[in-house]
N, C-alpha and C positions, 0 to 999 in steps of 0.2 A: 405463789401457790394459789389455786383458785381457792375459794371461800364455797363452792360446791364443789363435793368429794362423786366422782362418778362411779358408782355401785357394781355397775353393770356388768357383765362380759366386755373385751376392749374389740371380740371380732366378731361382727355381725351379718347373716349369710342375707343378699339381697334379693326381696323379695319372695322370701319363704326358700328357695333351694339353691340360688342363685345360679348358674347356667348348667346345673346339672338336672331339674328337672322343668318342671311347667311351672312358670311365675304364679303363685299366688293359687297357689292348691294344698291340699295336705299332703301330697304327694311331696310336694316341696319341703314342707317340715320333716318329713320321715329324711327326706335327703338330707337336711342339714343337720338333724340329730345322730344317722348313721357315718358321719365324717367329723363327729365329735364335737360340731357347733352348739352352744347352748343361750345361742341367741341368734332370732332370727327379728328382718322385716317386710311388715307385709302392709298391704294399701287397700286403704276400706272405702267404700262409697255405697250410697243407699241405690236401691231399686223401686222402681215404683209405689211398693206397698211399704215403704220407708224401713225398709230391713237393712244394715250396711252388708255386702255381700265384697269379698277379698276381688279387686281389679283394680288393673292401674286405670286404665284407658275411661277415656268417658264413654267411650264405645264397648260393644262386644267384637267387632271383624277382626282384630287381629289376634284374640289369642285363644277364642272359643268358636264353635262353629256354628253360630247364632251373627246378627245383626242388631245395628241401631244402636239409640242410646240406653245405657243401661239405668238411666234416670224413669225413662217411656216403659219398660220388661217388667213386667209382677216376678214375685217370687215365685212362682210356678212354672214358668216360662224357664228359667235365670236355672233352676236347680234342674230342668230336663237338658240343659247345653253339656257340651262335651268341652273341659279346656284345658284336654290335655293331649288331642291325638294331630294339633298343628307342630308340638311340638316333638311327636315320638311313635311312630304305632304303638311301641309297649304302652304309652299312657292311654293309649284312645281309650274313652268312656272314664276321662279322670274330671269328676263333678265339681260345678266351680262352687265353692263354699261362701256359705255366710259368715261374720264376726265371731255369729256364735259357736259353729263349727271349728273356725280356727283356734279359740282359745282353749273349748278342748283338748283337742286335737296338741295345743302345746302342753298344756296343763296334764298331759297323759304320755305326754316326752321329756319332761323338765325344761321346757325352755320359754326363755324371758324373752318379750317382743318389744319392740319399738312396733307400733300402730301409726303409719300416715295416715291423715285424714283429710280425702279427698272431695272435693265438691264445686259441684254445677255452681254459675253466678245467681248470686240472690239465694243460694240454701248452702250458704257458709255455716252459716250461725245455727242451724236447724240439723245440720247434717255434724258439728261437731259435738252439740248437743245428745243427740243419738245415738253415736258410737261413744261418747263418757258412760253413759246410760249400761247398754251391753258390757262395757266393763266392769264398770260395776257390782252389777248381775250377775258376773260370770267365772269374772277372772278372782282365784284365789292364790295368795303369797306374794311378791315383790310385785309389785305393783308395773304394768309395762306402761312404758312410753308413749305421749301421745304428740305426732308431731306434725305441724301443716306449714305450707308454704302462706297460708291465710289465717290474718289476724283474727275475722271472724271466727273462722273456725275453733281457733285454741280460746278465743271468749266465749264462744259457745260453753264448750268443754269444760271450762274452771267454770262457769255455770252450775252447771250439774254434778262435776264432779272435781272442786276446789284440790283434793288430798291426790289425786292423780297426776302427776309431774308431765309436764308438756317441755318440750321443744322446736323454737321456729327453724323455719328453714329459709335457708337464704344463700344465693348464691356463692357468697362472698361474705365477710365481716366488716358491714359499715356500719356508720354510726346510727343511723335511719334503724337498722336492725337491731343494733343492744338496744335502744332506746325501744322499741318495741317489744322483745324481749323482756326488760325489765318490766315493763308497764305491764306483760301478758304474766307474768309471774314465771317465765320461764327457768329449766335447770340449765337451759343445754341451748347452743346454737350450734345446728348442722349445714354443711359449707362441702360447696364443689372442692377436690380433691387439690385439683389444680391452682385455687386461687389463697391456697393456704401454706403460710413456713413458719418459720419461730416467732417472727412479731403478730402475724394473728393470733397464734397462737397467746401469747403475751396478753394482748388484748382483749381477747374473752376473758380471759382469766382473771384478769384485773378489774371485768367488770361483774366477775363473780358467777361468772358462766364455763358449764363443760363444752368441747367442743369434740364435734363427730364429721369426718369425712366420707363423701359419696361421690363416684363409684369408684373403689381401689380395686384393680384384679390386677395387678401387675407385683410380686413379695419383694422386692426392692423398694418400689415407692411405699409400701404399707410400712416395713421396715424404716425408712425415712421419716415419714409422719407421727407415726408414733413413736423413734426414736424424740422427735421434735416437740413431743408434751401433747400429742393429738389424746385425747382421753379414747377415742373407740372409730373404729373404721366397720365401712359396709362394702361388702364386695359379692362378685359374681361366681367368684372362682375359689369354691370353699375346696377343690379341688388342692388347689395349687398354694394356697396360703394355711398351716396348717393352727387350729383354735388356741392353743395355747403352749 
């Protein structure tokens, strides 16, 4: 049994609606709340004027109707884009939000986030720092998840905000990772779908870690994984797999 008890919701809608509406909008929260999801994940990265604003991409072209990086875009810019009409006429004019938006936006639907935290090279540490900050400030009740593929980043983060639970991400569960993990103070290591069965499983656990799956859209395999002791899965197809 792991020595971390995982809180959470076990199913988590990716990246705020997951393929039902535009990645990383409120639009997307409203979708994974009305399909009975009470947890959603969404990916934060700063803008110009160091605001973290909800995108995966370090670009805008593919999922707003804007250009460039969104490191270069002031928030002015960033909040007149549309990122929601690549994905839907019905969405067109769906505004792409800031950190601060989205946790309303959850905090006014019940639902708990895992926060990625996304960042350019050289503002690991400065951009995890930031989105701890915003939560902080914002978010009220169980505390969400903060999780980065970058060590800097969750040192950032326990920086500023020590009581906020982190987890790394990593493609796989090696040892290079718990060890990192440990040292970042993490609850949870999050791992490709595929490269996970019962001795990962095992293994985090023994080293006192939750462990979370990405991306599942297929309810067989979700079913497998957490049959398997997977503590929480993230999927696209909140459609198809259903919250509890």
């Amino acid at each position: 049994m792991p020595s971390y008890v995982w809180p959470y919701p076990r199913l988590i809608a990716h990246r705020g609606g997951g393929s039902l509406a535009p990645e990383n909008t409120l639009a997307g929260l409203t979708a994974a709340a009305s399909h009975g999801y009470r947890a959603v994940e969404v990916d934060a990265r700063l803008s110009a004027d160091g605001t973290p604003f909800l995108i995966h991409d370090d670009t805008l072209d593919r999922t707003t109707d804007g250009a460039g990086l969104v490191s270069m875009t002031d928030d002015a810019r960033l909040r007149s884009l549309d990122a929601g009409r690549s994905f839907g006429r019905r969405f067109a004019g769906e505004p792409l939000p800031s950190l601060r938006d989205a946790i309303h936006r959850c905090l006014e639907l019940g639902l708990w986030a895992n926060v990625e935290i996304k960042a350019d090279a050289g503002e690991e540490g400065r951009t995890g720092e930031v989105v701890a900050r915003v939560v902080l400030d914002a978010w009220r009740g169980l505390p969400p998840l903060l999780s980065s593929f970058s060590t800097d980043a969750l040192e950032g983060a326990r920086q500023v905000a020590p009581a906020v639970p982190r987890a790394l991400l990593s493609r796989k569960v090696t040892t290079a990772a718990l060890i990192d993990a440990g040292r970042l103070g993490c609850v949870a290591i999050h791992c490709r779908a595929s490269k996970i069965g019962p001795a990962e499983v095992a293994v985090a656990h023994d080293a006192g870690l939750a462990i979370a799956c990405y991306t599942v859209n297929d309810p067989a395999e979700a079913q497998r994984l957490l049959s398997s002791g997977v503590d929480a899965i993230f999927t696209d197809r909140i459609d198809l797999i259903p919250p509890g």
